[in-house]
N, CA, C and O atoms as a MOPAC input file, in Angstrom:
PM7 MOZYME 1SCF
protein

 N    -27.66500 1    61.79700 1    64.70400 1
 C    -27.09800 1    61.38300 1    65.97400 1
 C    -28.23400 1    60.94200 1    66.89300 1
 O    -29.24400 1    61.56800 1    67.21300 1
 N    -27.90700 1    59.94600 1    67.17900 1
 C    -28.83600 1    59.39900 1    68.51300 1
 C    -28.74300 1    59.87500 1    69.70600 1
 O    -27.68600 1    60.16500 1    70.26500 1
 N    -30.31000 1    60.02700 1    70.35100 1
 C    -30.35000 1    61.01200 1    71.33400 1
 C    -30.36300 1    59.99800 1    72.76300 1
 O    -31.22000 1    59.11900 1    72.85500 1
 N    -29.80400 1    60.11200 1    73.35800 1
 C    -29.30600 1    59.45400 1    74.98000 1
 C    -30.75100 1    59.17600 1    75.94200 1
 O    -31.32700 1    60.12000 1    76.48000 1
 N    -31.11400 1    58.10300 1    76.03700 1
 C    -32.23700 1    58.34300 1    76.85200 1
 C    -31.40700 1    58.20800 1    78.52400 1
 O    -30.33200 1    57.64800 1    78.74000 1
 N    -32.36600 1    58.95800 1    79.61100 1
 C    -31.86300 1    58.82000 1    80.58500 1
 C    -31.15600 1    58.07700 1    81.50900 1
 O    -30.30500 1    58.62500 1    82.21000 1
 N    -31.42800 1    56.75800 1    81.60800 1
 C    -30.88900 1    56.03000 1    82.25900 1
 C    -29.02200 1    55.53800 1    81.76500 1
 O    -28.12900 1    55.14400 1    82.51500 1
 N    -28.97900 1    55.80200 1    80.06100 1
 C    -27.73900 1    56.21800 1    79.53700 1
 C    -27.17400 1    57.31800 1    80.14800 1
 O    -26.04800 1    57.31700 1    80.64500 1
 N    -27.87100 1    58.18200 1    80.12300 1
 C    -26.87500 1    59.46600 1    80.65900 1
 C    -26.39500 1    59.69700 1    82.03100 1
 O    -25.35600 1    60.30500 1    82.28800 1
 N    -27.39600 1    59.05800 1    83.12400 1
 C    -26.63400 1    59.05400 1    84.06000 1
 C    -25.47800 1    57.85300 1    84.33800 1
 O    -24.70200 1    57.85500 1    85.29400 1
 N    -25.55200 1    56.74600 1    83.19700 1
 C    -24.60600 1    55.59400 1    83.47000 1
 C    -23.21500 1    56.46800 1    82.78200 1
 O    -22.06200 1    56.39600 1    83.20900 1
 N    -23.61500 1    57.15900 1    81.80300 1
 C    -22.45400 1    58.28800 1    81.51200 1
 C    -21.84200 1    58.86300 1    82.34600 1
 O    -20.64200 1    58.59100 1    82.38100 1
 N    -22.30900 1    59.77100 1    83.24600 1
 C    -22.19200 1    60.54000 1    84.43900 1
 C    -21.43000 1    60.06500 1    85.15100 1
 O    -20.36800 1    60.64100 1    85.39000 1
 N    -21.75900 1    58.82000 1    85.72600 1
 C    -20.94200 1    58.07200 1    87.04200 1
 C    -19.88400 1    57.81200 1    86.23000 1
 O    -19.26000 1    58.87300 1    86.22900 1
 N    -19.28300 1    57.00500 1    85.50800 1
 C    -18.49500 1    56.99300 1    85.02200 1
 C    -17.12100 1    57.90900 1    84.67600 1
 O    -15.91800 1    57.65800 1    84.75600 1
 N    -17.92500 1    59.14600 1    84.23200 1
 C    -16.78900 1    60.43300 1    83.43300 1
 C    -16.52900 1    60.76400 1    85.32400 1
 O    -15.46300 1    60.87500 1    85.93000 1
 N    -17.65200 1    60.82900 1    85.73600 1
 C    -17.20500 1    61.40600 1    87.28400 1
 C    -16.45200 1    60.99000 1    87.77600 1
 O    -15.51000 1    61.71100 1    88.10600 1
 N    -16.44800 1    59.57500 1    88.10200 1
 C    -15.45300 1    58.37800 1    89.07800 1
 C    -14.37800 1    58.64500 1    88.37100 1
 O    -13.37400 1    58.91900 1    89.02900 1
 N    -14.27300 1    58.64500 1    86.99400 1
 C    -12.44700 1    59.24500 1    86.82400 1
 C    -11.96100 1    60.40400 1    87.46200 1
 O    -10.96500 1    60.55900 1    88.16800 1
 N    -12.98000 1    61.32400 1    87.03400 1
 C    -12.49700 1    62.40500 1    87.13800 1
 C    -12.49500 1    63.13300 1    89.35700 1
 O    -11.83300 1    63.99200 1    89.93900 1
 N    -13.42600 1    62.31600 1    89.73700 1
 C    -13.31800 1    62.25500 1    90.95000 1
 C    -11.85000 1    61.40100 1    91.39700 1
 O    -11.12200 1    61.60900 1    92.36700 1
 N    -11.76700 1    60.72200 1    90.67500 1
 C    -10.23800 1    59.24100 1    91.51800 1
 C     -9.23600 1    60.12800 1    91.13900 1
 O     -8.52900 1    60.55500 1    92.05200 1
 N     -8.89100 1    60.70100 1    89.41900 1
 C     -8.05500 1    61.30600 1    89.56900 1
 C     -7.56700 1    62.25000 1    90.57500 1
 O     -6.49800 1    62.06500 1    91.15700 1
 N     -8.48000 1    63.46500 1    90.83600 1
 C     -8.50500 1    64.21100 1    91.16900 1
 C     -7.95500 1    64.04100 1    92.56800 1
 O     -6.83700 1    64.53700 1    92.70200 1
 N     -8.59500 1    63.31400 1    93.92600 1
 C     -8.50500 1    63.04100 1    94.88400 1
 C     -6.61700 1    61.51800 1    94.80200 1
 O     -6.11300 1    61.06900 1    95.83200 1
 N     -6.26900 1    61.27600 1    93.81800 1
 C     -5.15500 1    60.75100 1    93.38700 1
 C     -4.09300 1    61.80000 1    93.22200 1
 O     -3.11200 1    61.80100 1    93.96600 1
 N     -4.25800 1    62.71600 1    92.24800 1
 C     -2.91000 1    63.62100 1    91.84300 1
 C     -2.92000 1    64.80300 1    92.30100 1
 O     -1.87900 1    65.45700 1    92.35200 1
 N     -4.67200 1    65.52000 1    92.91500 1
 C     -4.59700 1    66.83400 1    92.88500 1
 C     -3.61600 1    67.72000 1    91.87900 1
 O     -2.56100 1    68.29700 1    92.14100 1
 N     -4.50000 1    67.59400 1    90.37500 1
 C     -3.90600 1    68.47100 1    89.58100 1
 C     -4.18300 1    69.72000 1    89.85700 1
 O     -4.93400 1    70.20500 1    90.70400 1
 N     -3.35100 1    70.30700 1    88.88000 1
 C     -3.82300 1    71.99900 1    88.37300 1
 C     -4.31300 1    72.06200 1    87.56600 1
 O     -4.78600 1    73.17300 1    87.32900 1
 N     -4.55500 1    71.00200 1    86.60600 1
 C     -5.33800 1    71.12400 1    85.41700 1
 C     -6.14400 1    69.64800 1    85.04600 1
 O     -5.46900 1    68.63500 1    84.86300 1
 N     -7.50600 1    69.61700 1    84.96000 1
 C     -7.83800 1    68.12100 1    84.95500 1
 C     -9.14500 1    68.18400 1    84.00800 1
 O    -10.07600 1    68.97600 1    84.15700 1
 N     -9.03700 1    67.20700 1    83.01400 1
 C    -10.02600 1    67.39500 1    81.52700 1
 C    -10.62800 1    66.27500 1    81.53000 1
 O     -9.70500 1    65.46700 1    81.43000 1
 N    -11.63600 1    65.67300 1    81.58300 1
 C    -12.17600 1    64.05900 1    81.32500 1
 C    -13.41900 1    64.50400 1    80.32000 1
 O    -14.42100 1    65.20800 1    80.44900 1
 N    -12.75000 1    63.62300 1    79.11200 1
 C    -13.78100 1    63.68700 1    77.88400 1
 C    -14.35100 1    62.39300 1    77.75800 1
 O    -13.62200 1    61.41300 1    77.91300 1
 N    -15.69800 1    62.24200 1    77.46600 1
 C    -16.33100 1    60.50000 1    76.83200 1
 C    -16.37100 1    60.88300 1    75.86500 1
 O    -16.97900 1    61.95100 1    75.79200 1
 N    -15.85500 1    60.38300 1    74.67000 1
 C    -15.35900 1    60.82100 1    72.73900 1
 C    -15.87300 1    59.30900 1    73.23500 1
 O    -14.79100 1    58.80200 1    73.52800 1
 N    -16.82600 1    58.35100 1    73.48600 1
 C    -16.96900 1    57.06600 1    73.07000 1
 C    -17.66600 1    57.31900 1    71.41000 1
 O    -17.26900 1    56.64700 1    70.45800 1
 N    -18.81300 1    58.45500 1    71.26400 1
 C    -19.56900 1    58.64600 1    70.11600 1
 C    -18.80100 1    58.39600 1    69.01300 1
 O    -19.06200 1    57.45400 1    68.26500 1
 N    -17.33700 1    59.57900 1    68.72300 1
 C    -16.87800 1    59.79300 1    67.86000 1
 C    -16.12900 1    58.31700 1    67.07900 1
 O    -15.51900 1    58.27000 1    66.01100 1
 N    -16.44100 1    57.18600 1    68.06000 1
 C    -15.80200 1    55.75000 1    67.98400 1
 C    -16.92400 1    54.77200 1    67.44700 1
 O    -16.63900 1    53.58500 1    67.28600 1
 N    -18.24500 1    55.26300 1    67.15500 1
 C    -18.90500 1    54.18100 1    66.74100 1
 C    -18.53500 1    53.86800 1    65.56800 1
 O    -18.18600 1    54.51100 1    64.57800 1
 N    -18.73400 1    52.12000 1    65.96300 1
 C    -18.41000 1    51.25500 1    64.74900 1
 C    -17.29300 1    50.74900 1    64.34300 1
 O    -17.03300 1    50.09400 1    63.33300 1
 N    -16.24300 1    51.32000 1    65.74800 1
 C    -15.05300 1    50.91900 1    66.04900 1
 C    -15.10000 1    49.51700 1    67.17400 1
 O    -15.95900 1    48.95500 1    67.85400 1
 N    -13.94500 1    49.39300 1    66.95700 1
 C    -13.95200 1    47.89300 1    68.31100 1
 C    -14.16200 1    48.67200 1    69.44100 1
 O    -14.15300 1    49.90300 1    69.46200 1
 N    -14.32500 1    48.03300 1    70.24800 1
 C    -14.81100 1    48.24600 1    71.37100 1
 C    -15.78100 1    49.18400 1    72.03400 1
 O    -15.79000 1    49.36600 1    73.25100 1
 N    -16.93400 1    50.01700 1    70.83900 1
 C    -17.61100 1    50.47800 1    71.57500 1
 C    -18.67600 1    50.22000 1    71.86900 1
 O    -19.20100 1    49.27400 1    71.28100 1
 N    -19.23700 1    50.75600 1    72.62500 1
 C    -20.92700 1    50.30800 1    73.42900 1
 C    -21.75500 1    51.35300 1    73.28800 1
 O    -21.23100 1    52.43100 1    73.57100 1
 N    -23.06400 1    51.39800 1    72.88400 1
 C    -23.88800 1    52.01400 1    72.94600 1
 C    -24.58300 1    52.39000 1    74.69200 1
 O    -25.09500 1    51.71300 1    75.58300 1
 N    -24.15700 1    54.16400 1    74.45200 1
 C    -24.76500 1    54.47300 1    75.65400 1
 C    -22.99200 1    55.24700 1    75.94800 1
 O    -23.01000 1    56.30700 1    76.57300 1
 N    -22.02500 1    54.87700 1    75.64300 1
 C    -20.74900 1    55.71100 1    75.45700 1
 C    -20.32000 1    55.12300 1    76.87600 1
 O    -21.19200 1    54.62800 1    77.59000 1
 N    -19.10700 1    55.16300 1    77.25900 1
 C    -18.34800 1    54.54400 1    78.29900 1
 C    -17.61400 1    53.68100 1    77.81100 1
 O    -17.56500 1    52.51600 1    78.20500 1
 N    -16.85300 1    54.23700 1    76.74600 1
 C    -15.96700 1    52.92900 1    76.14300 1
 C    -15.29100 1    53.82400 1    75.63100 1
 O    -15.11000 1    53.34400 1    74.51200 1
 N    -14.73000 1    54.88000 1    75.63600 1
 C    -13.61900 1    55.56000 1    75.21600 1
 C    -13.60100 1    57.11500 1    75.90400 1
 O    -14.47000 1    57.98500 1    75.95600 1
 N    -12.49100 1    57.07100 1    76.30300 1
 C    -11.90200 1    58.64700 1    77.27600 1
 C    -10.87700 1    59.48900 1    76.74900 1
 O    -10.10400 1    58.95700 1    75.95200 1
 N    -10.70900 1    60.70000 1    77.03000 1
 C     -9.65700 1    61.36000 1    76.50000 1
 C     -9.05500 1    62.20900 1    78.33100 1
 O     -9.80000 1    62.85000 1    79.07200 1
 N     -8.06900 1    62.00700 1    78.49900 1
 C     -7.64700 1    62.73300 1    79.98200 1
 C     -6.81400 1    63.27700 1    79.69800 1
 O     -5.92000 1    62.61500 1    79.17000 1
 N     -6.59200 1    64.74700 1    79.85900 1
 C     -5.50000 1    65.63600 1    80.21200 1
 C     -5.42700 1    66.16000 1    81.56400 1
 O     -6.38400 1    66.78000 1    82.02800 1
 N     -4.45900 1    65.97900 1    82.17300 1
 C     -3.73300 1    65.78000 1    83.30500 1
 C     -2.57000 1    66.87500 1    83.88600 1
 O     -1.40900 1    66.57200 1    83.61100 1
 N     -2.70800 1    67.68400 1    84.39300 1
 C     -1.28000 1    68.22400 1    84.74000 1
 C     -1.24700 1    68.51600 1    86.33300 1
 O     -1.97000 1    69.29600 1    86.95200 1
 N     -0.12700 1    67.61100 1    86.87500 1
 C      0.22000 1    67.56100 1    88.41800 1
 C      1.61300 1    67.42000 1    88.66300 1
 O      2.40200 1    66.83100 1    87.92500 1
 N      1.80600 1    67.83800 1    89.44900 1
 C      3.31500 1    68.38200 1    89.84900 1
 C      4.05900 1    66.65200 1    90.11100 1
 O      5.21700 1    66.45900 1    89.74000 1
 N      3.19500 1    65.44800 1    90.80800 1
 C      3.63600 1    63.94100 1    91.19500 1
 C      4.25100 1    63.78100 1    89.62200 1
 O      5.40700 1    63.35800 1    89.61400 1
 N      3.83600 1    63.97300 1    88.68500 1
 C      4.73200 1    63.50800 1    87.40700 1
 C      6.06700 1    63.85100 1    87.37600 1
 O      6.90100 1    63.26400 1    86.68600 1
 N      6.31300 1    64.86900 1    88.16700 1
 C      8.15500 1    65.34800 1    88.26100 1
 C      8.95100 1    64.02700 1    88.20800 1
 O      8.64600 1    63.09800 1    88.95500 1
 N      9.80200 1    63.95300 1    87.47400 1
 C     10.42400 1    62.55300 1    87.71200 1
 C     10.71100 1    61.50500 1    86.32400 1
 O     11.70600 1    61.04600 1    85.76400 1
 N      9.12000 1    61.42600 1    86.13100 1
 C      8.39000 1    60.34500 1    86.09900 1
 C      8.54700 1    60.17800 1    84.32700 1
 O      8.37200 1    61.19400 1    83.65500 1
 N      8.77000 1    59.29600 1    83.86200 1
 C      8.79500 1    59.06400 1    82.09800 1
 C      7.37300 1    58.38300 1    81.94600 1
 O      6.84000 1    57.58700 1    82.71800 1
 N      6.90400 1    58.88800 1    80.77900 1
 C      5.79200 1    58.69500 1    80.48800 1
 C      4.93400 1    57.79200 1    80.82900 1
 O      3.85900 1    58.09400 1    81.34700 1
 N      5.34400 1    56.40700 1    80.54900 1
 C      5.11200 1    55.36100 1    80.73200 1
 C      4.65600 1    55.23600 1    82.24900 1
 O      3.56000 1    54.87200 1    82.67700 1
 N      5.90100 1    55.67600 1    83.01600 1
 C      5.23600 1    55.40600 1    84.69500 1
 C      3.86500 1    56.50700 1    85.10500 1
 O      3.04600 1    56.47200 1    86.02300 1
 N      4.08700 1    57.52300 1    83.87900 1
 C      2.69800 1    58.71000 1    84.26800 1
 C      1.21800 1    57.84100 1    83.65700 1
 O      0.01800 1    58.10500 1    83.73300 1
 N      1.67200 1    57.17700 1    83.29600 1
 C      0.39000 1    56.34100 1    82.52000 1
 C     -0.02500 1    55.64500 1    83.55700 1
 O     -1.07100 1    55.77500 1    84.19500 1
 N      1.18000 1    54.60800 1    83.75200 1
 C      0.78000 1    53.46000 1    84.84900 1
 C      0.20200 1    54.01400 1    85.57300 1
 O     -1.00600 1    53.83700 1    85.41500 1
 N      0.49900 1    54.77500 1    86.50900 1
 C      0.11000 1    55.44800 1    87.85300 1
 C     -1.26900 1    56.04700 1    87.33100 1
 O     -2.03700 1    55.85000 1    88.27300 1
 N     -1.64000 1    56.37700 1    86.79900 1
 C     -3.12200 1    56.59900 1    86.70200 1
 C     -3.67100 1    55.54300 1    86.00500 1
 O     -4.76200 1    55.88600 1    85.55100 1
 N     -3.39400 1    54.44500 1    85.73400 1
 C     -4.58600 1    53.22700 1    85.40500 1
 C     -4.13400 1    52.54300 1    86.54000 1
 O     -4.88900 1    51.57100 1    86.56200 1
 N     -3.41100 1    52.44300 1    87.45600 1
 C     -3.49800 1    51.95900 1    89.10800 1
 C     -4.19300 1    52.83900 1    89.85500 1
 O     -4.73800 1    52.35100 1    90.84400 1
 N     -4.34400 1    54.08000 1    89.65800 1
 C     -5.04800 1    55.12800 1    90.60800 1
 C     -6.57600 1    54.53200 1    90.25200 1
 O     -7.24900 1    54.24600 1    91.24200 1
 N     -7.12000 1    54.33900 1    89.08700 1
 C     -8.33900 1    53.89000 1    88.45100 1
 C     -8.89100 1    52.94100 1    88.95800 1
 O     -9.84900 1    52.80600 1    89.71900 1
 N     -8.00200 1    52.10100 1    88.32900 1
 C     -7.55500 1    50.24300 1    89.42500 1
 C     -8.61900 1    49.82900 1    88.11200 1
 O     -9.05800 1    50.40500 1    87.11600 1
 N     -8.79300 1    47.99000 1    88.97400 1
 C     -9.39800 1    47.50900 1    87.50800 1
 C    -11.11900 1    48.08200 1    87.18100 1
 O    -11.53100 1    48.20000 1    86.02700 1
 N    -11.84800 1    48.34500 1    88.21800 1
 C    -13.00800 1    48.64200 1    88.07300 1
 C    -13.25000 1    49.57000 1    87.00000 1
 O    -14.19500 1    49.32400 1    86.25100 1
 N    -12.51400 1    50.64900 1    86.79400 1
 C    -12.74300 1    50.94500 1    85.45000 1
 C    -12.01800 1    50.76300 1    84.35800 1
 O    -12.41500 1    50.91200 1    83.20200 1
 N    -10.86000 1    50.41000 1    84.73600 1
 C     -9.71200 1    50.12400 1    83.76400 1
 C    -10.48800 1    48.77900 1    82.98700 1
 O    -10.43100 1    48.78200 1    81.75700 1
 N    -11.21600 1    47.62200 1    83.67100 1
 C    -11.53800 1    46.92300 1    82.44300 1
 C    -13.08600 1    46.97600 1    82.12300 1
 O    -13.60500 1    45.97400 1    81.63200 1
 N    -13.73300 1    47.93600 1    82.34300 1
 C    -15.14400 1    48.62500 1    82.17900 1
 C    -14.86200 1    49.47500 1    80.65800 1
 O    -15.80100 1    49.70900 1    79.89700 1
 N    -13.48200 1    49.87900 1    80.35900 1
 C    -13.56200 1    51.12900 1    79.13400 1
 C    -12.66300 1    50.44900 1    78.17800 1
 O    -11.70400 1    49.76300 1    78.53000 1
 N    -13.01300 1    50.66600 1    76.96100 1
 C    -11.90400 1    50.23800 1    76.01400 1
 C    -10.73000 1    50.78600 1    75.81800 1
 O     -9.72300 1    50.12800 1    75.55500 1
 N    -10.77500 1    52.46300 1    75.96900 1
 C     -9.76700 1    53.25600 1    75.27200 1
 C     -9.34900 1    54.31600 1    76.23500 1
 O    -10.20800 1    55.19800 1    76.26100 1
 N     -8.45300 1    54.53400 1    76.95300 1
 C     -8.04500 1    55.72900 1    77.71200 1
 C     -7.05700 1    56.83800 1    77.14500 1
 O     -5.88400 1    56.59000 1    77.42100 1
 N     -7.20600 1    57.70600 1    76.60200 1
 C     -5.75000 1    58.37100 1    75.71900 1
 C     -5.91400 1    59.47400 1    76.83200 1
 O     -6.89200 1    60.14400 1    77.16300 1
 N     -4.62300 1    59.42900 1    77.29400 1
 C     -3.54200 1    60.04600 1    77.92300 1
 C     -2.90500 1    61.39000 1    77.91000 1
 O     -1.76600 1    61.11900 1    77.53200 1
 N     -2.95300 1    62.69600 1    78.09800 1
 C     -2.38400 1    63.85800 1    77.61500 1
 C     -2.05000 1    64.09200 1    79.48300 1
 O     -2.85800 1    64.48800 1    80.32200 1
 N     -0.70300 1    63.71800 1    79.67900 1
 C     -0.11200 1    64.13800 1    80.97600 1
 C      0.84400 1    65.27500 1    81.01700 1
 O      1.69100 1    65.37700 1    80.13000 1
 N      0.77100 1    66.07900 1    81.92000 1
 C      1.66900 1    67.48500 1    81.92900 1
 C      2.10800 1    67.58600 1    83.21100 1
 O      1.47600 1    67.06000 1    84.12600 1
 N      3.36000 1    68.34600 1    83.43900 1
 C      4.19000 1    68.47800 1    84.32800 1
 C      3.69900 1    69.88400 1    84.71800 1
 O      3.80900 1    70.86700 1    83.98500 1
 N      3.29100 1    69.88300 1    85.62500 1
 C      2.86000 1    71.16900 1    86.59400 1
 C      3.88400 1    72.03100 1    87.27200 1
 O      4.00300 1    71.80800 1    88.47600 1
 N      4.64400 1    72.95900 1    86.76600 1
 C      5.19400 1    73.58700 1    87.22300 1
 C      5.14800 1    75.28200 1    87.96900 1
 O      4.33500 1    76.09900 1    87.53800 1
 N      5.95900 1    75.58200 1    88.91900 1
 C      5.27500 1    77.11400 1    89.17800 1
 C      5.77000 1    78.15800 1    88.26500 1
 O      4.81900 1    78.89500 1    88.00300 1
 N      6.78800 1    78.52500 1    87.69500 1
 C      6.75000 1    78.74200 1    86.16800 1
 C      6.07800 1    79.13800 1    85.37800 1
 O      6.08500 1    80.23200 1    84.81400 1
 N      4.88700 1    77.55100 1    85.16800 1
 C      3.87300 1    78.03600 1    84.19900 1
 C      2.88000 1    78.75300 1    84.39600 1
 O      2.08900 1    79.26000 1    83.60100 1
 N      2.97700 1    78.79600 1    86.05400 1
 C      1.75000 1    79.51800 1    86.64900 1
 C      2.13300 1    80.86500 1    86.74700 1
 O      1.23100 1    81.69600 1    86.85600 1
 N      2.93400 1    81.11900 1    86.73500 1
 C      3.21300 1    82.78500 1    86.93800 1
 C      3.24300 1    82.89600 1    85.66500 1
 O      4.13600 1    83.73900 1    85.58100 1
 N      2.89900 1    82.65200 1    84.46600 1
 C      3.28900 1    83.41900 1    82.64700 1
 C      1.98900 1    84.16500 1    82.49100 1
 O      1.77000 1    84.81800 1    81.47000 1

């Protein structure tokens, strides 16, 4: 495995952050996960050396009440907007319904 020289890792950083900052200040979850799995993608389309080309987000906020999947998607690649939406190749999605329920088990 190739080792990250610095100026990679902080272009890493801003990145995993600004999601995980937009989300955050967007849905105020109860539960909020931002993975860069770009590594586990080399040699796949779309990745870039230096990683920022593939995400994994798990998500759980109560605004999904309602909402069918599809619009829980949308709404967070509009919360993103295009600046990173066309900066990354791959966003996979794990959205959850935040309930008080689950919080009292």
């Amino acid at each position: 495995m190739r080792k990250m020289k610095g100026a990679e890792m902080k272009k890493l950083e801003r990145t995993l952050d600004h999601i995980h900052k937009t989300l955050q200040e967007s849905f105020e979850p109860t539960e909020l996960v931002v993975l860069d799995v770009s590594e586990s993608h080399r040699g796949h389309s779309g990745f870039q050396d230096g990683g920022e080309s593939h995400f994994d987000v798990t998500i759980a906020a109560a605004q999904f009440a309602g909402m069918s999947r599809l619009a829980q998607h949308r709404a967070i690649h509009t919360a993103l907007g295009p600046q990173i939406m066309d900066r990354i190749h791959a966003l996979a999605l794990t959205c959850l319904l935040y309930t008080s329920d689950a919080a009292d088990e």
